[in-house]
Each structure stands twice: as C-alpha cells, then as structure tokens.
C-alpha positions in Angstrom: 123.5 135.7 55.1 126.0 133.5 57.1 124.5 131.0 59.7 126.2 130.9 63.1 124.9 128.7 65.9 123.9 132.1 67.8 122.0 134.4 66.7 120.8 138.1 68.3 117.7 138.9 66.5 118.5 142.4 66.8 121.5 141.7 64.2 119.2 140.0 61.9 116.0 142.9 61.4 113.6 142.3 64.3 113.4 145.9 66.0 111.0 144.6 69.3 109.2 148.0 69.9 105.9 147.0 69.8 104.9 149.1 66.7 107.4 147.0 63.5 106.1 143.9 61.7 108.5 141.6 63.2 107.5 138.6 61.8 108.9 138.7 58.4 112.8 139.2 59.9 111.5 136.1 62.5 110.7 133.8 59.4 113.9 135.1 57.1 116.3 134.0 60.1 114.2 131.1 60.7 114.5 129.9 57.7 118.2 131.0 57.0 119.3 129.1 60.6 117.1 125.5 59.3 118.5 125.5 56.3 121.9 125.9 57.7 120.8 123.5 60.5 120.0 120.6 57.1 122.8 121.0 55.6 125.4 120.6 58.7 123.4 119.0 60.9 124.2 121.4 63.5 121.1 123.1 65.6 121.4 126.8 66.0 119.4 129.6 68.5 117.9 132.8 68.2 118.2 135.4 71.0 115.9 137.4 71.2 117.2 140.3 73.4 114.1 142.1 76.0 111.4 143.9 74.1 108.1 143.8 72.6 108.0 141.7 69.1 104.8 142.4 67.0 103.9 139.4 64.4 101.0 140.3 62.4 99.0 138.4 60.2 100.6 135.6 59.7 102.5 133.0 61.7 105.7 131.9 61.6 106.7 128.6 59.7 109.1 126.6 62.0 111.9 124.5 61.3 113.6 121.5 62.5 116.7 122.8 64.6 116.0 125.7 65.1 115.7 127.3 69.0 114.2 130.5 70.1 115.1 131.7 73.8 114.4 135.2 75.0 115.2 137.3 78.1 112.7 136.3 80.4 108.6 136.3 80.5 107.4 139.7 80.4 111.2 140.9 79.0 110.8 139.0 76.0 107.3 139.5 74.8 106.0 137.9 71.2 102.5 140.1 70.3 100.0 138.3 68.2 97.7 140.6 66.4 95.8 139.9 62.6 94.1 143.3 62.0 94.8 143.1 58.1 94.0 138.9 58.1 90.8 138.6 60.1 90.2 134.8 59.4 93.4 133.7 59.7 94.8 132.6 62.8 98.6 133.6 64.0 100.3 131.8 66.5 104.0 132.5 67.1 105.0 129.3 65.6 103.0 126.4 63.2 103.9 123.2 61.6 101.4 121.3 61.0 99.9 118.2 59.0 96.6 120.0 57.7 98.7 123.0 56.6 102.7 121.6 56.0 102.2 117.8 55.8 103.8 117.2 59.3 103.9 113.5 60.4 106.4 111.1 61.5 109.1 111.6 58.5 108.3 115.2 58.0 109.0 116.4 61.9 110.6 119.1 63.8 113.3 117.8 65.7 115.7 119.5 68.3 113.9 122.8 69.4 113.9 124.8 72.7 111.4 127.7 73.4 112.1 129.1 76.7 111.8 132.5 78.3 109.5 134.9 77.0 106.0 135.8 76.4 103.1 134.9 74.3 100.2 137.8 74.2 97.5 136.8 72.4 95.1 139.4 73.1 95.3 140.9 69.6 93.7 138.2 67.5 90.3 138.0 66.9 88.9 135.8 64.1 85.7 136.1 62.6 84.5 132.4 63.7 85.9 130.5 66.5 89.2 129.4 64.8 91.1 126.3 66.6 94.6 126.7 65.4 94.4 130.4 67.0 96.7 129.2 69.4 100.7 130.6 71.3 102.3 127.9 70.1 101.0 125.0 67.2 103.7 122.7 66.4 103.1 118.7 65.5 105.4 116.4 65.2 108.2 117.4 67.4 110.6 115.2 68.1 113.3 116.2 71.4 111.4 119.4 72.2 112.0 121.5 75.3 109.4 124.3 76.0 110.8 126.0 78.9 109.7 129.1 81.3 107.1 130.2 78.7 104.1 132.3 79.9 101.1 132.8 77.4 98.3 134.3 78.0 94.8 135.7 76.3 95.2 133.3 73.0 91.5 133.3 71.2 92.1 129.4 71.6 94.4 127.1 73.1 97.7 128.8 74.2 100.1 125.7 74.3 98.6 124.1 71.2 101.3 121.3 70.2 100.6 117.8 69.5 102.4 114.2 69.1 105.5 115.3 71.3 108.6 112.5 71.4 111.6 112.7 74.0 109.9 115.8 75.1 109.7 118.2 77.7 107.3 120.9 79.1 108.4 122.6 82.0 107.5 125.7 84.0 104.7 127.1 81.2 102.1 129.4 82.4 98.8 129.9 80.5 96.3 132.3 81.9 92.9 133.4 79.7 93.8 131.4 76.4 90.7 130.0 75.0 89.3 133.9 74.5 86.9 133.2 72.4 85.6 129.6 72.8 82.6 129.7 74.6 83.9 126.3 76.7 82.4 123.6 74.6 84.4 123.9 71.0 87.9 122.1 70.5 90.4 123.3 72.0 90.3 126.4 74.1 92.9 125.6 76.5 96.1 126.0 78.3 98.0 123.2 77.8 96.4 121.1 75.0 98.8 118.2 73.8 97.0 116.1 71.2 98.2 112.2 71.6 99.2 108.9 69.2 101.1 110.3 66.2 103.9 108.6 67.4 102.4 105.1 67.9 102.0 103.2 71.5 104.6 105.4 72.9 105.1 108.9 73.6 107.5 109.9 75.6 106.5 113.5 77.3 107.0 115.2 80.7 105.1 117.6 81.6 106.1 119.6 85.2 105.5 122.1 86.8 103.2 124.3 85.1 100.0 126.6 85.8 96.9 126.7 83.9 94.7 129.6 85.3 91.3 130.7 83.4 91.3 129.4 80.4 88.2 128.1 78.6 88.0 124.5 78.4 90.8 122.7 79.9 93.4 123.7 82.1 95.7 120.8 80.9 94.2 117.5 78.6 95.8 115.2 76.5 93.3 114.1 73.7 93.8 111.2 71.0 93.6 112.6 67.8 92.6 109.7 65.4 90.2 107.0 66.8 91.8 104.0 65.2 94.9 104.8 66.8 96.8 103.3 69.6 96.2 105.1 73.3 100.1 105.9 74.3 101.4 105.5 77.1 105.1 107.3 78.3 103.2 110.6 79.2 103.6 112.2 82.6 101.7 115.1 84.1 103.8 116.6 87.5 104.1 119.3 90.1 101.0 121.1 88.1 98.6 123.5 89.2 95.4 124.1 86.9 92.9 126.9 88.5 89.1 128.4 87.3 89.5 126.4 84.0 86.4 124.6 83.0 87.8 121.1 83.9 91.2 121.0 85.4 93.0 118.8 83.7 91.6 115.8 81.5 92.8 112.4 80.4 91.0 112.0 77.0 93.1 108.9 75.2 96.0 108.2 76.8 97.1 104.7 78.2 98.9 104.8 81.8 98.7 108.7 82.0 100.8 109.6 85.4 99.5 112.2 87.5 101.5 113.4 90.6 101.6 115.9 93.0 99.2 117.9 91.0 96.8 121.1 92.5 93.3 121.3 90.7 91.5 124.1 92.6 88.2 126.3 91.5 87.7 124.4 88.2 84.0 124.9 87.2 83.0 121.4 85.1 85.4 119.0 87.1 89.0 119.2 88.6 90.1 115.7 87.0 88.0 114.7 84.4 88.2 111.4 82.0 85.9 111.0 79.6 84.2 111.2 75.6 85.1 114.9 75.8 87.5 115.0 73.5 87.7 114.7 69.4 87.4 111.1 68.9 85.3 110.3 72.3 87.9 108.3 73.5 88.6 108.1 77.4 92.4 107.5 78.9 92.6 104.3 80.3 95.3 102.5 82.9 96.3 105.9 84.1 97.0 106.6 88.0 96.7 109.5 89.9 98.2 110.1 93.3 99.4 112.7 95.9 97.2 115.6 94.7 95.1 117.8 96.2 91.4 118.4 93.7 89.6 120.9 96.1 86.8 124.0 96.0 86.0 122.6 92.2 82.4 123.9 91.1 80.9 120.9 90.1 82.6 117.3 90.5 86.3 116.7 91.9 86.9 113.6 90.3 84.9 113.0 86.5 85.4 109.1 85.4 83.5 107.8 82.2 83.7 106.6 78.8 86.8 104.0 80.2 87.0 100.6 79.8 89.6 100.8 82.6 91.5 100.3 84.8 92.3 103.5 86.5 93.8 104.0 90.2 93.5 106.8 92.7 95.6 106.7 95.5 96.4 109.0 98.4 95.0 111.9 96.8 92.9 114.7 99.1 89.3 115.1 97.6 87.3 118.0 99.2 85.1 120.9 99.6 83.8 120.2 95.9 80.7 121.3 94.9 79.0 118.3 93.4 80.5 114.7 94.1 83.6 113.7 95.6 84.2 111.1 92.8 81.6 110.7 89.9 81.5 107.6 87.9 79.7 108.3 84.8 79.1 107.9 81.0 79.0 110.6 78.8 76.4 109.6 75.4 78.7 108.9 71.9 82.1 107.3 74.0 82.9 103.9 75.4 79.7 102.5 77.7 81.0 99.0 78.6 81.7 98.6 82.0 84.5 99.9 83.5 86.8 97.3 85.1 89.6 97.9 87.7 88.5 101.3 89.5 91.3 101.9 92.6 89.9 104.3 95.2 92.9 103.9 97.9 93.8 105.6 100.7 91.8 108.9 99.3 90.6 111.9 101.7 87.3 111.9 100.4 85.7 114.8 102.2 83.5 118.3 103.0 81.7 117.4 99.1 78.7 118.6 98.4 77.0 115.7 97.6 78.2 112.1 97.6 81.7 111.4 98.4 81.3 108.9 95.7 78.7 108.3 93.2 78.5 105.7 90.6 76.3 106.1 87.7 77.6 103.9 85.1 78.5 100.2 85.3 81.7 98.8 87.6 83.1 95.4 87.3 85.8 94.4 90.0 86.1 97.7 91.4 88.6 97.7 94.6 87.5 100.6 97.2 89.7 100.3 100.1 91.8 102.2 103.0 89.8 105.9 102.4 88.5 108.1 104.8 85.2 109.1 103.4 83.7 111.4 105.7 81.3 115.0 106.2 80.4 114.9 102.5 76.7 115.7 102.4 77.1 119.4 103.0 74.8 120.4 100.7 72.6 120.6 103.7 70.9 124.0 103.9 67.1 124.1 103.5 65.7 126.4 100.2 66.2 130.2 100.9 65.1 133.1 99.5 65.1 136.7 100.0 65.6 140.5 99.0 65.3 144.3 100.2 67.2 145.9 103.0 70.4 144.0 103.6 71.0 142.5 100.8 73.9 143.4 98.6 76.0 141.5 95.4 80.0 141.9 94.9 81.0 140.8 91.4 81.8 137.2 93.1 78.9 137.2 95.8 76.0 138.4 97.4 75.4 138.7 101.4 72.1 138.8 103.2 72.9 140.2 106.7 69.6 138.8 108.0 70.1 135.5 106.7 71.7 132.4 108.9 72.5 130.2 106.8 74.4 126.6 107.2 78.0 127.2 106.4 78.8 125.2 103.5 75.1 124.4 103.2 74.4 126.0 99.7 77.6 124.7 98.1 77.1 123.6 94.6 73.4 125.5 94.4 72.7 127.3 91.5 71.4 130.7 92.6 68.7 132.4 91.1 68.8 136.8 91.3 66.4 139.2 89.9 62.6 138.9 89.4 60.3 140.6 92.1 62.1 141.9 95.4 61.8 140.0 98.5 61.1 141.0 102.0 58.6 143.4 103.7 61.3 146.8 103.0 62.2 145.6 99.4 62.9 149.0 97.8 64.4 148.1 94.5 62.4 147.5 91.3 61.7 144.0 89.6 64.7 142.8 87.4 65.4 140.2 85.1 66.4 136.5 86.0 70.1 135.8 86.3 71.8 132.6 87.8 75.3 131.8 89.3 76.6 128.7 91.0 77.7 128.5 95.0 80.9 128.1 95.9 80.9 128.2 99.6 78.6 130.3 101.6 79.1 131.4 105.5 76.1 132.2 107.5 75.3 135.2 106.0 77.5 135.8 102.7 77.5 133.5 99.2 80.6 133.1 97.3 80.2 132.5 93.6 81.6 130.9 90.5 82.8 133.4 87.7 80.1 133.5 85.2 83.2 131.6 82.8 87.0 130.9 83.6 89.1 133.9 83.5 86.0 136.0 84.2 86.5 138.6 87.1 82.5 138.6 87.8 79.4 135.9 87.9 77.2 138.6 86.3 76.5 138.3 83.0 75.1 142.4 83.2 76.7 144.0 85.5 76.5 143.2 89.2 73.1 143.2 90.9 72.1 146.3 92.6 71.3 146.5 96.5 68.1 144.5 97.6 67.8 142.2 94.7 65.6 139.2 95.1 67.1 135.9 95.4 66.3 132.3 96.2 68.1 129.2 96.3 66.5 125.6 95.9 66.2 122.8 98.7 69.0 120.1 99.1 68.7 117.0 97.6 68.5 113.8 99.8 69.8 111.3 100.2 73.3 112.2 100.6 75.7 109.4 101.4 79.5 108.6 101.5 79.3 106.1 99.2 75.9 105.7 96.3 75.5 102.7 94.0 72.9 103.8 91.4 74.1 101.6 88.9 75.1 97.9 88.1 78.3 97.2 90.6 79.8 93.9 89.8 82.1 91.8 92.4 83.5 94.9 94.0 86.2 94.9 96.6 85.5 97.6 99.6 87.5 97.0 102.7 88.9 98.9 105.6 87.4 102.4 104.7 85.8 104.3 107.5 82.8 106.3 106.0 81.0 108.7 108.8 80.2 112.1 109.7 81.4 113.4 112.7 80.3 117.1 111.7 77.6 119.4 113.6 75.2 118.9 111.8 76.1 115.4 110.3 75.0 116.2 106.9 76.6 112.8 105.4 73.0 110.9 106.0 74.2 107.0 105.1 77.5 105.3 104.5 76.2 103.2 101.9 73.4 104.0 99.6 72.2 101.6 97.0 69.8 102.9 95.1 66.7 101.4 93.4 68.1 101.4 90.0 71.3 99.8 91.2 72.2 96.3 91.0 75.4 95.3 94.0 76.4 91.5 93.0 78.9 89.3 94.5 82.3 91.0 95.8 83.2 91.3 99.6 82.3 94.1 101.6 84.4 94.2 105.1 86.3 95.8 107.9 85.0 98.9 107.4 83.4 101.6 109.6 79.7 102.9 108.5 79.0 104.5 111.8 78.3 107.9 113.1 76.3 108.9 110.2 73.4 111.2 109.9 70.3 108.7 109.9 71.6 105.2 109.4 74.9 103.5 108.4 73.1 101.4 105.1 70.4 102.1 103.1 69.6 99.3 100.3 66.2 100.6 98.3 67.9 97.5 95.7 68.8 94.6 97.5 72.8 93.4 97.4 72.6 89.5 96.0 75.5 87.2 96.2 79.0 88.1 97.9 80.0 88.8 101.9 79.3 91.6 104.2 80.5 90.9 107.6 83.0 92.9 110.0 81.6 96.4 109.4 81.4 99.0 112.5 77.7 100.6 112.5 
C-alpha cells in the first residue's frame, strides 16, 4: 500500500459501524504509515471520519510518527470490548517496556491523538488488570493528546507514562478505574507515571476534567525508586470531581499546580503522599490559586515529603475532615518535613481543624491566612427513625429533626438496625453506613458509596422510617493543632477566629499533649473571637517568641 501523509481510515478498511473488528485495518495502516514515517522521516495522520470503531481483543501496537485525529468526542468513538480475550487487557493504543521494550532509545516520538472517544465499558478482565486502560503509551517523546474524552476504562483511562516536550490538553475522563475497588494501581483518569526521562520531564497538563474515577482524578507517580524525582511538569486550569483523591503528587520535584478546581473527592482533594508504587512523595512542588472545596475527607493531604512544598492563595473550605492535614503514611519517607508555606490561604467552613499536624515540621513558615469558622463539625450525636423519615439515593431527611447546618459534616452515618421513634412502622434492617457531606436542619446529603457511583447505598436505598444515628463531635476543634514535634516554625500575621453563630472553631491554637512547639516566632497575628479561648497548650511551647498576638 502507498503511504501519504493523510490518511482517511475509511480508504484503508476500518468500516466504524459499531458491529466490524476494526482493529486489524487500525494496526495494518499503523503500521504501513510508521514504517513509511522510518524510512523518510516524515510523520503522517490518520483521519478517522465520525462513527463508531470496534477494537476487540487486542490492542493496537503504536508507532513513532504516527497521529490519529478523529471528528470530534462522541463523532469519533473507539469501542473497547475483549469478549473472545478475557484476561487480556485492550486499550486503544500500547507501547510499552514490560510488553515492547520501550525506554529512552526505543520511544514514540511525534504523535497527536485529538478528537474522539475512548468507551471502555466493554472490557472486563477476569482479575483487576492495570494496563486495562484508553490510552498506554511510554516513552513518548513530543506528544500532543488533545480534546480526547474517555470514559468507563476497567482501569486508568489516560494511562501514559515518562512524557518529554509534551502536552495534555482538554482530556475528559469520567468512570475509568471500573473495576478497581480504589486501592489497587492505577484506576484513574489521568495517571502519568514519572522519571523515565531523568531529572527533567517536560509535560503540560491543562485544562482537563477528571470526574468519578476510582483512585485518582489526576496523579503523577515515580515509577522506579532509585530514580531521580523530575521536575518540568505542570498541572493547569484542571478540574478533578468525586474521584477518590483529586489529584496527587506522588514523586515529582517542583510539581506546579495552578488555577486548579478539586471539588467532592472522597479520600482528599490534593493529596501528597507514600500512595503510590514506590512510596515516594513529590517534593518542592507549589500550589496556588485553586479552589479544593466540599472534599469528603481532607482538602489538603501532605506526608511522606521531605519538603519543601508551598501553598499560596489557594481557597480551602467546606471540607469534611481537616483543612490541611499533615501526616505520614506507614512504608514512605518519615523524616521531618522541612519548608511547609501556608500563605495567604482561605482556610475555612472545615469540618475539623483548619490545620492539623500529625507528623514532624521543621522550619515551617505559616503566614498571611485567614483561618476562620472551621470547627463545624459541631452538632451533638443524633439519632432517629419512623414517621418522617425518608433516604434519596444521595440522602436521607428527618422532618422532625433540627439539626446544626453543617454540623454533621464529615460523620459517618449509620442506617438500618431497629427503627427509631415512638410511630416507627418499618421492620428491623441490616447495618449500612455513608459519609456526610453537608446537612441542613432537617436533610443529610451524602457521599456516593464509591466515585462515579449514582447512590451511597450499597442495597438499594433505605426504605421510609429507617433507623439512623450519627455519632457526637469530636472536641477540641481549633484553627490551627500541633499534635506532633513542630520545630522553629514561622507563623505571622494570620488572623484565626470564628465569627460564626454558633462559633464552632473552639481555640486558635491547640497544642496538644503529644506535641512538642520549639523555638520559631509566633507574632502579629489575631487568635480572637474564638469559641472558648484563643490558646490552648496541654504541651507546653519551650524556646522561641510569642508576642503581638490579638486575643
């Protein structure tokens, strides 16, 4: 067959009517157009006119040069499916080291995929399979992955690793991750694996959405421990919804994160951390100007760093566990974590504390935030059942209940067992528990039982009068809690209060008794307007200066 720089897949055997095998015709012109593209040098396209494009069974073997643009997502549609190959996973495209010997000498080079769709929804593997991804290419070198939506993949949808002079742009992933149960590898919607390129990788990522997938909405992991953490990678204009963590930093150095949207994620919104294959954490990243709101648990995760990371100007609310967690996961990095930036954060409306340490700080610098309401995990325990009380798939109302609004967020609710209430009519049922979003004074709003889910019932919803109950709050709840060793840290001009009704935010500082505060400066700041008192120091601070603060 001749090799021209364009080519209309139509011309070349793939039919696109959603019944023909089209991925034999995909891999012949593949492989016609790269060998063509080795032997002038010259990269050629497929176009791949509107229609539906069935690949079964096996994946298609990319090579360098080649580019594949469609119609437009939803015109251009590429339908996995392995009825006939039930182990083996089959995403659109593959080259990889495991399976090709892919590396830095072995690499695809000058590729676009832009404008169509990935539908994984027809593979199913007998095991949880991690290369059952859209797209699994490593070792790309001058990539372009444009205005791509995939969705439904039984593991990570955008599955491509070690990406140099790159670009992902515009790429929507909704569902992928179908059959991890959200703590395997992989499972994503954007998953770029880090370091095969050495201390640099030069990647942009922009503008894309990550929407109910099963791990991460977005991470970059390092992929061999003994490698170099690269830096060159930037995350921008991103939105990453109901995924189990938002979007995760696990092994890079200096990761950029700007003007990012991390809403409703169920583990954290931002996360760093031993999460991922080699337990290494990013390190010297910096995130600023986004918004991490209405997350399940935690809105910031930090652990398993040796630091530095910076946060500035970023809004932090409405979460339904801390503000900002510092923590160590068991198996990663536990030394200190040195150069922690908190500036100019809104810190606010979290469940708990607006920041909680739990793992070692050295020379932390805390400084210019408005750390205030946080706390509002106020409400008192509850419980109840029989006439007026009803569950929707997302929530369950008690019209004689008056609750605190906000009061219950971050709760884990408990359903079933014996019916509450002197007119309980219905029977006894068993246990079931979901997690409290937000509640008003008489109505609960829940998490989805897992991302993508359109219910938080594991067995249907709940019928009418179900007994429920809902634990007490915990106390103390403060803007900012030491309950750890905090080394010479830095917190200046913050103003840390509560001017809510109730003030649920009960101290501006808390260290706790298993904390150790030493050294540092603590000053011009404003601990008043609390809800009991502005400090509480069950361990002592030794060494350093407080002076100047309000309250």
């Amino acid at each position: 067959m001749t090799a021209p720089l364009t080519a209309d897949a139509h011309e070349y055997g793939l039919v696109g009517d959603g019944t023909a095998d089209d991925g034999p015709a995909l891999q012949k012109l593949v492989d016609a157009l790269g060998e063509a593209t080795a032997g002038d040098g010259r990269p050629r396209t497929v176009r791949v006119p509107a229609g539906r494009y069935l690949i079964r069974d096996k994946p298609v073997l990319w090579r360098s040069g080649v580019s594949l643009v469609g119609a437009g997502r939803g015109a251009t549609c590429f339908a996995l499916t392995n009825p006939g190959a039930p182990t083996q996973p089959v995403p659109l495209a593959w080259f990889t080291t495991a399976q090709h010997g892919a590396g830095r000498d072995h690499h695809v080079a000058d590729v676009t995929f832009a404008h169509f769709e990935i539908d994984g929804l027809g593979v199913e593997t007998e095991e949880y399979e991690v290369l059952a991804k859209g797209l699994g290419l490593q070792y790309v070198l001058r990539g372009r992955f444009s205005d791509l939506w995939i969705h439904d993949t039984a593991a990570t949808g955008f599955g491509c690793d070690f990406l140099q002079d790159t670009v992902v742009e515009g790429v929507l992933t909704e569902r992928c991750g179908r059959q991890d149960p959200g703590e395997k590898m992989g499972g994503a919607g954007i998953g770029i694996g880090v370091g095969g390129w050495g201390p640099v990788e030069r990647l942009a990522v922009t503008d894309c959405t990550a929407r109910g997938n099963g791990t991460n909405g977005i991470f970059l992991e390092l992929q061999q421990d003994d490698w170099v953490p690269p830096r060159g990678i930037r995350l921008t204009a991103c939105h990453a919804e109901d995924n189990r963590y938002g979007i995760s930093d696990w092994g890079a150095d200096g990761l950029l994160v700007t003007g990012c949207t991390m809403l409703g994620n169920h583990v954290a919104g931002f996360d760093v951390s031993a999460q991922g294959t080699t337990s290494v954490g990013g390190r010297g990243g910096l995130v600023t100007g986004c918004v991490i709101d209405g997350n399940a648990g935690d809105g910031i995760a930090l652990g398993n760093t040796p630091g530095p990371y910076g946060f500035h100007g970023n809004r932090v609310s409405n979460n339904g566990r801390y503000g900002y967690w510092e923590h160590n996961l068991a198996g990663g990095d536990q030394e200190p974590a040195t150069d922690i930036v908190l500036e100019s954060n809104d810190i606010h409306d979290n469940a708990l504390d607006g920041i909680r340490v739990d793992a070692p700080l050295h020379e932390p610098a805390i400084f210019g935030n408005r750390i205030r309401g946080n706390g509002r995990r106020a409400a008192p325990e509850a419980h109840g059942g029989g006439e007026g009380v009803h569950c929707g798939p997302l929530s369950l109302t008690d019209e004689r209940a008056d609750w605190l609004p906000g009061g219950h967020r971050g709760k884990e609710l408990t359903v079933g067992g014996e019916p509450g209430g002197a007119e309980a009519t219905a029977e006894a049922t068993a246990e079931v528990t979901a997690v409290v979003t937000d509640n008003t004074a008489t109505r609960l709003t829940l998490a989805p039982l897992r991302p993508g889910a359109g219910t938080a019932w594991p067995d249907g919803t709940p019928g009418p009068g179900t007994a429920y109950r809902l634990p007490d709050s915990p106390a103390p709840r403060a803007g900012l809690t030491a309950a750890a060793a905090v080394t010479h840290p830095y917190v200046h001009g913050n103003r840390v209060r509560d001017d809510g009704h109730p003030r649920t935010q009960v101290h501006a500082v808390w260290i706790a008794p298993e904390a150790t505060w030493t050294g540092g400066r603590v000053s011009g700041n404003d601990f008043g307007g609390n809800g009991s008192a502005s400090t509480r120091f069950d361990s002592a601070p030794s060494g350093g200066r407080w002076r100047d603060n309000a309250g």
